[in-house]
MOPAC internal coordinates of N, CA, C and O (Angstrom, degrees):
PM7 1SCF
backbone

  N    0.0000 0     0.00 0     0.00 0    0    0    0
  C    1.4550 1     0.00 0     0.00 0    1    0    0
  C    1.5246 1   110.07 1     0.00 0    2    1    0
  O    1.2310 1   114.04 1   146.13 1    3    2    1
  N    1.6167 1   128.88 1   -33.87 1    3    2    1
  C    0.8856 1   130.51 1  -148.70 1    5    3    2
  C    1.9512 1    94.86 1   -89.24 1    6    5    3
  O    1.2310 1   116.25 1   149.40 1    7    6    5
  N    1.3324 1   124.73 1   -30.60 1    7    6    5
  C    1.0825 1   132.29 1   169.98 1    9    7    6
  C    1.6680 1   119.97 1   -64.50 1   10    9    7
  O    1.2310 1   121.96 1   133.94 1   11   10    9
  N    1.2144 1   113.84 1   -46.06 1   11   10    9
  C    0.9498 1   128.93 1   170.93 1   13   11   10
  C    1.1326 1   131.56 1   -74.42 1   14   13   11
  O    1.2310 1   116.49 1   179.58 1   15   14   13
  N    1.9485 1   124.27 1    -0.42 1   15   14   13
  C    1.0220 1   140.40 1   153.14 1   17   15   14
  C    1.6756 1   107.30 1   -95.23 1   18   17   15
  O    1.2310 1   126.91 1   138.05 1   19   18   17
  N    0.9969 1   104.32 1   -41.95 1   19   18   17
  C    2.0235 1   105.65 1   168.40 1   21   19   18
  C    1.8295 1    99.17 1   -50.46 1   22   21   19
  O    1.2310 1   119.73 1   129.86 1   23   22   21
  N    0.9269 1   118.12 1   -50.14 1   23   22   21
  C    1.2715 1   107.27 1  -146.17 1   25   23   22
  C    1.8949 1    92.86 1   -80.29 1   26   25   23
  O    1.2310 1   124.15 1   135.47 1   27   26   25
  N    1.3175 1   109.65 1   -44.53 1   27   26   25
  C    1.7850 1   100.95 1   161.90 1   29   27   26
  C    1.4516 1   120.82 1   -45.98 1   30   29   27
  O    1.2310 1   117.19 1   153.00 1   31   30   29
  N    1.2472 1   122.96 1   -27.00 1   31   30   29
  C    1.3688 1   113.24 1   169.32 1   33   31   30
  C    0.9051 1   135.13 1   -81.99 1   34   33   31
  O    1.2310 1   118.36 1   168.79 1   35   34   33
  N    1.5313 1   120.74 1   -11.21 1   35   34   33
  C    1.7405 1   151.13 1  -158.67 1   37   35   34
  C    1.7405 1    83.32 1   -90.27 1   38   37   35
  O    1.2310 1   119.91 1   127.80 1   39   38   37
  N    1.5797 1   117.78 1   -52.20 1   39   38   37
  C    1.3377 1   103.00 1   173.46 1   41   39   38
  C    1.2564 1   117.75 1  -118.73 1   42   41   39
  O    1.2310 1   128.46 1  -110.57 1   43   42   41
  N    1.5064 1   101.30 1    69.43 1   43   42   41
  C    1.6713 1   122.70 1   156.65 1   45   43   42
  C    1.9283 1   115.91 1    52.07 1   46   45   43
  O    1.2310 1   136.45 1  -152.94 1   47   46   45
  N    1.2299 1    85.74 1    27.06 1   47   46   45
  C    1.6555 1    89.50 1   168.62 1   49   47   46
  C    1.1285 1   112.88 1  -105.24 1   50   49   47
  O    1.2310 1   115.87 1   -60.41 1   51   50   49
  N    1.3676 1   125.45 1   119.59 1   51   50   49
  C    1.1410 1   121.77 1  -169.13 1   53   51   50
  C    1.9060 1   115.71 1   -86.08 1   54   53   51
  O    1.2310 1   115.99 1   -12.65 1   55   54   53
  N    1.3944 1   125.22 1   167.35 1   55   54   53
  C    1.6739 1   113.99 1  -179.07 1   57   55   54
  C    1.5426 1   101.36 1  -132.72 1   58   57   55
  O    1.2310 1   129.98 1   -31.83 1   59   58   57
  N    1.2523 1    98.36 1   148.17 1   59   58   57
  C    1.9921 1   111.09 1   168.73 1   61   59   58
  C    1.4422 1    98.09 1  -101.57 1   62   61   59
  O    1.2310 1   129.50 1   -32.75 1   63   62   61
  N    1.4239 1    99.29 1   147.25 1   63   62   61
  C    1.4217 1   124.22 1   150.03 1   65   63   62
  C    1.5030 1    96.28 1   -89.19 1   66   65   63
  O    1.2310 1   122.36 1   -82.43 1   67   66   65
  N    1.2220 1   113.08 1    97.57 1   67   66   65
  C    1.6791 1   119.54 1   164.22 1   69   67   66
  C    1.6618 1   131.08 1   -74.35 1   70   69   67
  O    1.2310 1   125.28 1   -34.34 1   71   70   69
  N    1.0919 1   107.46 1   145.66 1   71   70   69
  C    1.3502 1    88.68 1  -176.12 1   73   71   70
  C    1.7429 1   118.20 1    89.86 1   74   73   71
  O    1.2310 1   123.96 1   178.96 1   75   74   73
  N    1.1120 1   110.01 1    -1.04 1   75   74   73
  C    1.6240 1   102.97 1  -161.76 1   77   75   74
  C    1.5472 1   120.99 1   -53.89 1   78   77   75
  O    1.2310 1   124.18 1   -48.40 1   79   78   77
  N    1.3200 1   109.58 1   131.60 1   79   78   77
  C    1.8953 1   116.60 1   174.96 1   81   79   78
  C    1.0644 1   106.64 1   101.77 1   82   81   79
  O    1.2310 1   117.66 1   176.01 1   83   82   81
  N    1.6328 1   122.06 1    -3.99 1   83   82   81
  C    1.5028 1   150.14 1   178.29 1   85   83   82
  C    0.9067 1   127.09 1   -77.80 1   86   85   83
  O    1.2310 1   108.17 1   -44.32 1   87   86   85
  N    1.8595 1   139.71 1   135.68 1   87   86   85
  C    1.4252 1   117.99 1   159.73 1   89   87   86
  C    0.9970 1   137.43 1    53.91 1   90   89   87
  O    1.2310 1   116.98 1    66.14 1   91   90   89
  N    1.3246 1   123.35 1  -113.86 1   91   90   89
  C    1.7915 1   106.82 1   163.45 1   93   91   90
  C    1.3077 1   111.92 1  -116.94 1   94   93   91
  O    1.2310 1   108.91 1  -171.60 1   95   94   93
  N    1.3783 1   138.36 1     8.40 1   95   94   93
  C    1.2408 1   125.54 1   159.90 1   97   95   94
  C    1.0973 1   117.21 1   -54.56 1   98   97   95
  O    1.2310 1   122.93 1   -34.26 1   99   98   97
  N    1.7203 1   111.98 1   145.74 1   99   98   97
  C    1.2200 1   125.22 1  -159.17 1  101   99   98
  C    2.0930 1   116.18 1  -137.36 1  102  101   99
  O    1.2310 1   106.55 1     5.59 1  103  102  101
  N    0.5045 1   142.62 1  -174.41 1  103  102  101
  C    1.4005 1   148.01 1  -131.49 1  105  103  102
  C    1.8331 1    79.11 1  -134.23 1  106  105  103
  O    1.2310 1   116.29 1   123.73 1  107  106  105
  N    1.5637 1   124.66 1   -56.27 1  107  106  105
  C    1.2673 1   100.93 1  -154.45 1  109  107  106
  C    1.8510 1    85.27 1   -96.30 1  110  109  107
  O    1.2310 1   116.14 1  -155.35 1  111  110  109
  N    1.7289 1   124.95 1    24.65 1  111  110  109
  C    1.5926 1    89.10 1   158.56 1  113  111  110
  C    1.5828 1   114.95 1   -74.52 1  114  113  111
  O    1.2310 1   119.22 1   173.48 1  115  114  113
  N    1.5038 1   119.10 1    -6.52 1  115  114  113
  C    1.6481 1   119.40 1  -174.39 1  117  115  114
  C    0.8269 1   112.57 1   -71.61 1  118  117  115
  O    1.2310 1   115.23 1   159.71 1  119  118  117
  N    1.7457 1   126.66 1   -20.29 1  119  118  117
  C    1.2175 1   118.25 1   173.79 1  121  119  118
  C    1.6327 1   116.48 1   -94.79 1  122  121  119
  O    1.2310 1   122.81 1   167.26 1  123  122  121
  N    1.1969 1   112.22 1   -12.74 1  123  122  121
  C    1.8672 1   126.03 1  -165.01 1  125  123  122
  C    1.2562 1    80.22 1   -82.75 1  126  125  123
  O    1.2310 1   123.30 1   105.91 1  127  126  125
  N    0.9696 1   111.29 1   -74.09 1  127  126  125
  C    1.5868 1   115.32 1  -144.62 1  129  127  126
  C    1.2374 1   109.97 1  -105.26 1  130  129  127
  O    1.2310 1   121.50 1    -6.98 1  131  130  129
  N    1.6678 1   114.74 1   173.02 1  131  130  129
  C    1.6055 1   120.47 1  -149.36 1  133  131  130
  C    1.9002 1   102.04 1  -113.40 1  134  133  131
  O    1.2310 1   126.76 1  -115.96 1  135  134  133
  N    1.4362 1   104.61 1    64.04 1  135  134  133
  C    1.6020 1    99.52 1  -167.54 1  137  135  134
  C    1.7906 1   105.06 1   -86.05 1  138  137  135
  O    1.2310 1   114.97 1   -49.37 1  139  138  137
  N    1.1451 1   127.14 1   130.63 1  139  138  137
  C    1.2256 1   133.10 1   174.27 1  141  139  138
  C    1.6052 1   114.71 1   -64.51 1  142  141  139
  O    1.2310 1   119.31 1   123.74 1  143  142  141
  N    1.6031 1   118.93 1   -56.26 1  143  142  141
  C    1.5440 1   130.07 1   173.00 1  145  143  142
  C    1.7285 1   113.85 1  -107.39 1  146  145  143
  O    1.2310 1   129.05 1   -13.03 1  147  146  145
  N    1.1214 1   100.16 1   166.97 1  147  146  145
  C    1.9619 1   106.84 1   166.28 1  149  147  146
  C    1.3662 1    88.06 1  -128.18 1  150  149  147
  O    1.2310 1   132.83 1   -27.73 1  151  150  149
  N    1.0681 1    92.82 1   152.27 1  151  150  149
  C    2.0452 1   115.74 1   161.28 1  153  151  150
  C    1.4135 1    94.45 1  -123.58 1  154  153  151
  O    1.2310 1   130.97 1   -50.36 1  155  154  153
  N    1.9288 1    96.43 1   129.64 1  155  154  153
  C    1.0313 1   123.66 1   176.71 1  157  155  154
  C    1.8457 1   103.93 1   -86.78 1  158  157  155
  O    1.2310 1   123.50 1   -69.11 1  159  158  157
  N    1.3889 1   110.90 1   110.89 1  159  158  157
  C    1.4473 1   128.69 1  -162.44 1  161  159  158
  C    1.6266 1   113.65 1   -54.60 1  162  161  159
  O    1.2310 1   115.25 1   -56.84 1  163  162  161
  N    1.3075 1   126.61 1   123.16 1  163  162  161
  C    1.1146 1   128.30 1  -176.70 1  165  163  162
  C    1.2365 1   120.86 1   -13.76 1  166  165  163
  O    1.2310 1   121.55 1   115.02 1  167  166  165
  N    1.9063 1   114.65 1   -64.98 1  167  166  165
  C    1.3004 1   120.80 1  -138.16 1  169  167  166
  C    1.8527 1    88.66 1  -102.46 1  170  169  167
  O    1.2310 1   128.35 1  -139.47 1  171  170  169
  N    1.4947 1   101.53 1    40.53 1  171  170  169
  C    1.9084 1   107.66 1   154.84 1  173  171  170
  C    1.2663 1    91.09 1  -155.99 1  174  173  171
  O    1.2310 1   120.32 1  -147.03 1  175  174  173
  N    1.2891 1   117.00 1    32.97 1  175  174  173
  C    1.8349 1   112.15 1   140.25 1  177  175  174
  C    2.0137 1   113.28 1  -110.20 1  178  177  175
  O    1.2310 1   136.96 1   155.08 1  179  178  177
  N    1.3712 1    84.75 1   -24.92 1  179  178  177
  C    1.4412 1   102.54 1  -173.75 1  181  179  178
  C    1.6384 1   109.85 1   -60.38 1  182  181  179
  O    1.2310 1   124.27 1   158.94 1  183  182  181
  N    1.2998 1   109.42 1   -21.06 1  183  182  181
  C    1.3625 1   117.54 1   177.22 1  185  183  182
  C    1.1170 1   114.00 1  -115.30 1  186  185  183
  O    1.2310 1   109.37 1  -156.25 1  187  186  185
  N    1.8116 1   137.54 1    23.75 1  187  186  185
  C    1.0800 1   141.81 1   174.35 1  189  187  186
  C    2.0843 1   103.48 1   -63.67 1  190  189  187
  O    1.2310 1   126.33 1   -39.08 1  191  190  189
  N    1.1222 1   105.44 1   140.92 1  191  190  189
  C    1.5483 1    99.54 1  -163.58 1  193  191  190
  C    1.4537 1   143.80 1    52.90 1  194  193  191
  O    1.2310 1   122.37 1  -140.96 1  195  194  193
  N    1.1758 1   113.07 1    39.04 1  195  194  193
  C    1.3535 1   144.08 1  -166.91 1  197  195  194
  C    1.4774 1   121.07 1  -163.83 1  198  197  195
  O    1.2310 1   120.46 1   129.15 1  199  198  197
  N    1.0238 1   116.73 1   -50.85 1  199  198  197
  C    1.3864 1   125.22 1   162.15 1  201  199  198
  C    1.5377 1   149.77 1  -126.75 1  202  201  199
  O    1.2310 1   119.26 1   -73.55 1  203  202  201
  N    1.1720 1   119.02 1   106.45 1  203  202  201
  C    1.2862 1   124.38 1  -155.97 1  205  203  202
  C    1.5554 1   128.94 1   -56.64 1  206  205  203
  O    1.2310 1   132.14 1   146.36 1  207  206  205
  N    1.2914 1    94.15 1   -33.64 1  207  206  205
  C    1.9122 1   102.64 1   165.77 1  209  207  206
  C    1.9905 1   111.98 1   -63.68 1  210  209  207
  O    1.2310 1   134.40 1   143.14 1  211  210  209
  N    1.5946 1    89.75 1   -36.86 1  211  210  209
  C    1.7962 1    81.76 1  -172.39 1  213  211  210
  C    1.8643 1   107.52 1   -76.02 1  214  213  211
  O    1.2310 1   126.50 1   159.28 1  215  214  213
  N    1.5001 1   105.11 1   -20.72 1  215  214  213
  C    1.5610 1   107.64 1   176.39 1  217  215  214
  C    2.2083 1   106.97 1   -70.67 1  218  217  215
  O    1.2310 1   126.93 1   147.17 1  219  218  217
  N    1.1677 1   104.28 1   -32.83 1  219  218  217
  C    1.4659 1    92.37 1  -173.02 1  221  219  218
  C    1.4375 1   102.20 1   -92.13 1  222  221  219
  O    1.2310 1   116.49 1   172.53 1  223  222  221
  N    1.6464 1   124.27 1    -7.47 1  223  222  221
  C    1.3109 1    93.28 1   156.48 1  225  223  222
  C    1.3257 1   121.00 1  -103.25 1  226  225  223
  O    1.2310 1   124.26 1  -166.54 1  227  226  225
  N    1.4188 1   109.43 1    13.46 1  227  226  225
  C    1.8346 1    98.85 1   158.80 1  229  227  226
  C    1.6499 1   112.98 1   -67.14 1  230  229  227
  O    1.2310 1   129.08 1   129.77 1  231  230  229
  N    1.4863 1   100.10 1   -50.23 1  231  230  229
  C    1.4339 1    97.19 1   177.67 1  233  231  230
  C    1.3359 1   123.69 1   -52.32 1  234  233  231
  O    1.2310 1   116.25 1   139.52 1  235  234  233
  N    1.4878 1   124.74 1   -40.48 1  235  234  233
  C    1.6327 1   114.38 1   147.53 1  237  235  234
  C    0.7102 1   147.30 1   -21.26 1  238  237  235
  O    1.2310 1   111.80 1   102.11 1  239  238  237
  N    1.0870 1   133.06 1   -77.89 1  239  238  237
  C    1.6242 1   154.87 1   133.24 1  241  239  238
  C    1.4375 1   108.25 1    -0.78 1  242  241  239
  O    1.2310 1   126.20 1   119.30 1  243  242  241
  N    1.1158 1   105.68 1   -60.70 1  243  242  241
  C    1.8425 1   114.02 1   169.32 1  245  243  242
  C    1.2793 1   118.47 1   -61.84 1  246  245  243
  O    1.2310 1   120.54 1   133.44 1  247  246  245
  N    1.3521 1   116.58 1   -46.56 1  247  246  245
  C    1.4846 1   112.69 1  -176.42 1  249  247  246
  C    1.9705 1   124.54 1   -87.99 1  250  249  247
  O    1.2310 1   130.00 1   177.08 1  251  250  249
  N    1.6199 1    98.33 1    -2.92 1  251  250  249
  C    1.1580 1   114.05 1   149.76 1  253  251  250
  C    1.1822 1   122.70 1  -102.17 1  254  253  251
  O    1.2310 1   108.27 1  -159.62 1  255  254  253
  N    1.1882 1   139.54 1    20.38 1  255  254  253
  C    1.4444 1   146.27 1   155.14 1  257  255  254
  C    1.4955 1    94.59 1   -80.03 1  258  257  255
  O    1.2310 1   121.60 1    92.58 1  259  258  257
  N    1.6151 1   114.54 1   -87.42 1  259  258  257
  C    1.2836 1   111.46 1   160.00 1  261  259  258
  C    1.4253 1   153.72 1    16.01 1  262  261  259
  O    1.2310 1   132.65 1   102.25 1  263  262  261
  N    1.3228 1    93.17 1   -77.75 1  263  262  261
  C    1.7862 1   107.64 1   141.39 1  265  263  262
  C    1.0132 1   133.94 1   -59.61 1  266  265  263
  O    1.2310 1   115.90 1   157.99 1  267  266  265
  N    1.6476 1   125.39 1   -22.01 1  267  266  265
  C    1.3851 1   112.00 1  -167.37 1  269  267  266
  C    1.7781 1    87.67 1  -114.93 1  270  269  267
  O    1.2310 1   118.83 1  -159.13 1  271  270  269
  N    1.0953 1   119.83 1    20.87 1  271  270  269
  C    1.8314 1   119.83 1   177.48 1  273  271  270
  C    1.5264 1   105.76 1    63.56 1  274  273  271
  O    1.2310 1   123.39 1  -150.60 1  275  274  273
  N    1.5382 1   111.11 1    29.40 1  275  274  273
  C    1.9884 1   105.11 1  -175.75 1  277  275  274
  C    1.8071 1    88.23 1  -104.58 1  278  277  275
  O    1.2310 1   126.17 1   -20.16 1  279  278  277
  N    1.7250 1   105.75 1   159.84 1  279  278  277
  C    1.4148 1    98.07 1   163.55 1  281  279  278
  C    1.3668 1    99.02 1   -82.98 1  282  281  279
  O    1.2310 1   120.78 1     7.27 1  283  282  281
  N    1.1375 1   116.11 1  -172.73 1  283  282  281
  C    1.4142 1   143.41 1  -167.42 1  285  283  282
  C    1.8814 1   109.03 1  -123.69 1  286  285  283
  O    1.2310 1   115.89 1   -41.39 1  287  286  285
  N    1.2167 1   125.42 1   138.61 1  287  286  285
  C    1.1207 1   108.79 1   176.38 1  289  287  286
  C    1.6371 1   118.07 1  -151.25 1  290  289  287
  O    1.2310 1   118.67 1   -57.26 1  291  290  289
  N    1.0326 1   120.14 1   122.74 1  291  290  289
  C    1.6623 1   124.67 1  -154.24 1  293  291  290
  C    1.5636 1   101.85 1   -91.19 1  294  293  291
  O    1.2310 1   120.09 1   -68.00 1  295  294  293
  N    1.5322 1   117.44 1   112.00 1  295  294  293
  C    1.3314 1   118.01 1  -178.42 1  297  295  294
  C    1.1954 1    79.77 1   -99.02 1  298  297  295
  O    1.2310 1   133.56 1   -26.27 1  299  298  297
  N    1.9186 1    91.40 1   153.73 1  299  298  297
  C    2.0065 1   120.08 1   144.50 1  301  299  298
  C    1.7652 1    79.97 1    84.84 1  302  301  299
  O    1.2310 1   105.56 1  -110.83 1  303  302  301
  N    1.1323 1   144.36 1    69.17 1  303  302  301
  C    1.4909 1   148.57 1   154.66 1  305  303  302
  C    1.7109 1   106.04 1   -99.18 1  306  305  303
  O    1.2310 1   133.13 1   -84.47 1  307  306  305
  N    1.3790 1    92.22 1    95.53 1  307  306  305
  C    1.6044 1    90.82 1  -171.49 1  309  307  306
  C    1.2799 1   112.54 1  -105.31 1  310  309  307
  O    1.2310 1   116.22 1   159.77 1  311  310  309
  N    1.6965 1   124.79 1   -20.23 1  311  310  309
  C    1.4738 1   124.24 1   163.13 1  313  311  310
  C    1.5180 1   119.10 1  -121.66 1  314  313  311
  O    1.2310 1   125.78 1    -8.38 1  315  314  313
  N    1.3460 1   106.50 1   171.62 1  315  314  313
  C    1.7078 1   116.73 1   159.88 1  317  315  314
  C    1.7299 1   125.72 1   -15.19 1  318  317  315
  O    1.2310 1   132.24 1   120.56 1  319  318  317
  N    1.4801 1    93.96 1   -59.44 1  319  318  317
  C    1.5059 1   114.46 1  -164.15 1  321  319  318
  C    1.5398 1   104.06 1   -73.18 1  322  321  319
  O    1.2310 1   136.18 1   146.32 1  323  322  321
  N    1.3963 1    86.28 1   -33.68 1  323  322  321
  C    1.9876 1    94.90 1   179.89 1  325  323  322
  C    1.3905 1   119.89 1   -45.21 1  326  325  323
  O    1.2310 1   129.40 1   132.66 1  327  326  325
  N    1.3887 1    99.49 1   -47.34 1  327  326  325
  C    1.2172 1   141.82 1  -168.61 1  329  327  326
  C    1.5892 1   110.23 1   -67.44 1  330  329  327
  O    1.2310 1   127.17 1   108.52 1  331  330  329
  N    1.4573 1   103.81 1   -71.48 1  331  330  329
  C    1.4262 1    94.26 1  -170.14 1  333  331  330
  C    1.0707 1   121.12 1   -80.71 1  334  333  331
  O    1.2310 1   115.61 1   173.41 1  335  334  333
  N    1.9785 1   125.94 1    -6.59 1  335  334  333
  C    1.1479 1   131.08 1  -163.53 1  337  335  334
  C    2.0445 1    72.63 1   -82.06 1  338  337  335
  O    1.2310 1   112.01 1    90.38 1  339  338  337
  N    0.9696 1   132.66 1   -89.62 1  339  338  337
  C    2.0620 1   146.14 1  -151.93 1  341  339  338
  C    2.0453 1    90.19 1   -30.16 1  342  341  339
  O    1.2310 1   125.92 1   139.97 1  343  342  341
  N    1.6099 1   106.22 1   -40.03 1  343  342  341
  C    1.7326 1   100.75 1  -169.37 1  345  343  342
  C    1.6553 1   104.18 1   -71.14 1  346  345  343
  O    1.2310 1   126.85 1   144.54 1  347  346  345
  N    1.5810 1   104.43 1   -35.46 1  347  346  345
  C    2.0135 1    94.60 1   167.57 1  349  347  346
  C    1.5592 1   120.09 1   -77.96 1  350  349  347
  O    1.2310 1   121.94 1  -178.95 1  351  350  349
  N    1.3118 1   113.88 1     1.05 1  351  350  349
  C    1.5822 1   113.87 1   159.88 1  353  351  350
  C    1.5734 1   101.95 1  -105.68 1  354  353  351
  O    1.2310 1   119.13 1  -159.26 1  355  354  353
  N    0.8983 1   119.26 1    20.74 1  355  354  353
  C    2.0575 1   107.68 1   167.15 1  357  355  354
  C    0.9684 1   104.05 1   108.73 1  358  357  355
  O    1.2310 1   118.04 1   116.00 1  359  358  357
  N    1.4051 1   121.34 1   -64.00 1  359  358  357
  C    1.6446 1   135.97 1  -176.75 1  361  359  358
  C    1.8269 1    94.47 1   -13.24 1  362  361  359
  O    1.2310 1   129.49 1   -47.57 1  363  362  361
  N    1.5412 1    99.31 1   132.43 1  363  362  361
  C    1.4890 1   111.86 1  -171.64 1  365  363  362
  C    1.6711 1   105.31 1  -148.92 1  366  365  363
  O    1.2310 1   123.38 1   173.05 1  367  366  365
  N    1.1018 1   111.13 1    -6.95 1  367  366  365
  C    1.5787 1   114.38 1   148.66 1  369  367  366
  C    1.3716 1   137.81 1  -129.01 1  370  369  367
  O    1.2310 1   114.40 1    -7.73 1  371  370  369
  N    1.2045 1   128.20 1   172.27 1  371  370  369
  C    1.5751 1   107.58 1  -155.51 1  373  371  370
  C    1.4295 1    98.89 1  -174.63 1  374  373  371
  O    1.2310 1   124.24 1   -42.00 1  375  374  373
  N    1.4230 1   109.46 1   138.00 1  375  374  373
  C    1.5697 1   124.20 1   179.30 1  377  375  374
  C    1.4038 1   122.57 1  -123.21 1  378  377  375
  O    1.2310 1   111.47 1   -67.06 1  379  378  377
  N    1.6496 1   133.68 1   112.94 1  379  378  377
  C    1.6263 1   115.21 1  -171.97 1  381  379  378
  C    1.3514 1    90.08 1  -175.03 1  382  381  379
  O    1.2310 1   133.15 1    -5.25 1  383  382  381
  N    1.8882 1    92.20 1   174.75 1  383  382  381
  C    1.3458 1    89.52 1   159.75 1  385  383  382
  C    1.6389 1   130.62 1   -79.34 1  386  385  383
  O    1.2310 1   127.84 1   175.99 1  387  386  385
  N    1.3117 1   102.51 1    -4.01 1  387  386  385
  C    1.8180 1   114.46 1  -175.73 1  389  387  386
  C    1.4117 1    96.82 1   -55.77 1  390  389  387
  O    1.2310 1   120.62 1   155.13 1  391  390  389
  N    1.7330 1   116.42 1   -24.87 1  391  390  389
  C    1.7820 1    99.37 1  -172.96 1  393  391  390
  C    1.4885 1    96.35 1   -96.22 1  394  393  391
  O    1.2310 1   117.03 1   121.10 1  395  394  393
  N    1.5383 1   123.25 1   -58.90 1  395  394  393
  C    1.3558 1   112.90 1   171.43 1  397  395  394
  C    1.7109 1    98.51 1  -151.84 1  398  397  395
  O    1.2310 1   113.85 1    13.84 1  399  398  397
  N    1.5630 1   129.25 1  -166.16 1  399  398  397
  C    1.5574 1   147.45 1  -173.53 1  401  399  398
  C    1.6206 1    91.96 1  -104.42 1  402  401  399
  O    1.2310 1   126.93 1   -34.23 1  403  402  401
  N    1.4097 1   104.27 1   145.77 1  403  402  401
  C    1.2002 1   115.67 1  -175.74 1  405  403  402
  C    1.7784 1    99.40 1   -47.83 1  406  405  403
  O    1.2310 1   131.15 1   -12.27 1  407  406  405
  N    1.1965 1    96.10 1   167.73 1  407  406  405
  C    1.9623 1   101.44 1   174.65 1  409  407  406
  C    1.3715 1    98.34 1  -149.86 1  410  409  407
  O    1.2310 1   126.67 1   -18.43 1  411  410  409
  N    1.4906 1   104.77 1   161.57 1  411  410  409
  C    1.3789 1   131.52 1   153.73 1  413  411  410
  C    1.3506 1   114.29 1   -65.25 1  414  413  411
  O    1.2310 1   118.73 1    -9.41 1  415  414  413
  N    1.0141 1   120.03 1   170.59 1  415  414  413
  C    1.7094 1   132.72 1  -161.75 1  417  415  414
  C    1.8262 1   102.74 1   -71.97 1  418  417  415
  O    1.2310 1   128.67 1   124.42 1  419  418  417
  N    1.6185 1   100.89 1   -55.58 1  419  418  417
  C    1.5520 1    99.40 1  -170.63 1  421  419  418
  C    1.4890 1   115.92 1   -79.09 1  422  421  419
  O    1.2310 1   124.49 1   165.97 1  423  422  421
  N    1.5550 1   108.98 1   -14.03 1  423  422  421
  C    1.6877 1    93.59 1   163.54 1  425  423  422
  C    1.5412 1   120.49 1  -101.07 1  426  425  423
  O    1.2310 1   124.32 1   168.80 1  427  426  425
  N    1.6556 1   109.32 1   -11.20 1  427  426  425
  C    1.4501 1    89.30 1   160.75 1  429  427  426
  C    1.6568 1   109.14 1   -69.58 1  430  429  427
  O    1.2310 1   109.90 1   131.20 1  431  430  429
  N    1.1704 1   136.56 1   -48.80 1  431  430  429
  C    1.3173 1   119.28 1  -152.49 1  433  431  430
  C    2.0386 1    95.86 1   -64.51 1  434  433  431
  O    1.2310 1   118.11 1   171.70 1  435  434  433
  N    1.2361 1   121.21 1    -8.30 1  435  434  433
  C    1.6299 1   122.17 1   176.71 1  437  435  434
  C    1.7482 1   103.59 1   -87.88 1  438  437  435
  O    1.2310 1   131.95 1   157.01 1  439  438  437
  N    0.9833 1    94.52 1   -22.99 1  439  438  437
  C    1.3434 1   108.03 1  -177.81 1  441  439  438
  C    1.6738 1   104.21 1   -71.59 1  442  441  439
  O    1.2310 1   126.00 1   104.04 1  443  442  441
  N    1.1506 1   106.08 1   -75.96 1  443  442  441
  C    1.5502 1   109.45 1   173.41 1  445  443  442
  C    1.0283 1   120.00 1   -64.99 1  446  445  443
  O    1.2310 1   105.21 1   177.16 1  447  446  445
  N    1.6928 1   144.98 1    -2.84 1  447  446  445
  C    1.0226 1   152.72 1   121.82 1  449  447  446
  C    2.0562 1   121.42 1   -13.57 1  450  449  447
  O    1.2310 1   141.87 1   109.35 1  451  450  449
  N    1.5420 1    75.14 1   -70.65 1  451  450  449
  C    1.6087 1    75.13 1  -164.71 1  453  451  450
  C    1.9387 1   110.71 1   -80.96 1  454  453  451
  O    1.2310 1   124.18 1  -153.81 1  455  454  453
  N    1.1332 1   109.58 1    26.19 1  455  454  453
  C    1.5043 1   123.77 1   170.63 1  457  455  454
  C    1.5549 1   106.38 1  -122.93 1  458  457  455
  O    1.2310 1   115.86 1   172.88 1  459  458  457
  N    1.0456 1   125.47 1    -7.12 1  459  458  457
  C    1.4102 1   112.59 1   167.13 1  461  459  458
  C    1.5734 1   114.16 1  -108.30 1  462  461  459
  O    1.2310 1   120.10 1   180.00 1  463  462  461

């Protein structure tokens, strides 16, 4: 795996550790393996403003991205608050339906069309 993530980066594809704090992700794949981003795992965005343990480990997540030079990336952003609470902790990318529902190829590219 670890080659086969080198070699995606050799041609500029970048990789997530998905899921992070999740399941079986683990603390020493950051050191095994060659991940470019983390995604900060839905179900501690899902409790952004509601719960205080899932807010300080978003900020974790972020501030060990940070440190280790990975972006950071906020899955499952389904409202406003989601949103603006992760942009006053840094968080500067973001995945949900708050931006849009998954799509097919020819209406995202209409999709991203009519925003640029």
């Amino acid at each position: 795996v670890q080659q086969r993530l080198l070699r995606c980066r050799a041609q500029g594809i970048p990789t997530s550790l998905d899921d992070f704090g999740t399941g079986y992700s683990s603390l020493s794949y950051l050191t095994e393996l060659p991940f470019d981003q983390l995604k900060i795992d839905q179900s501690f965005v899902k409790g952004l403003g509601q719960d205080p343990r899932s807010e300080r480990i978003a900020e974790t997540v972020l501030a060990l991205g940070e440190r280790l030079g990975m972006a950071v990336i906020a899955e499952g952003v389904e409202t406003a608050e989601q949103r603006e609470i992760l942009l006053a902790m840094g968080c500067r990318h973001f995945q949900g339906f708050w931006f849009s529902k998954p799509l097919p190829e020819p209406e995202f590219r209409a999709w991203l069309r009519s925003r640029t």
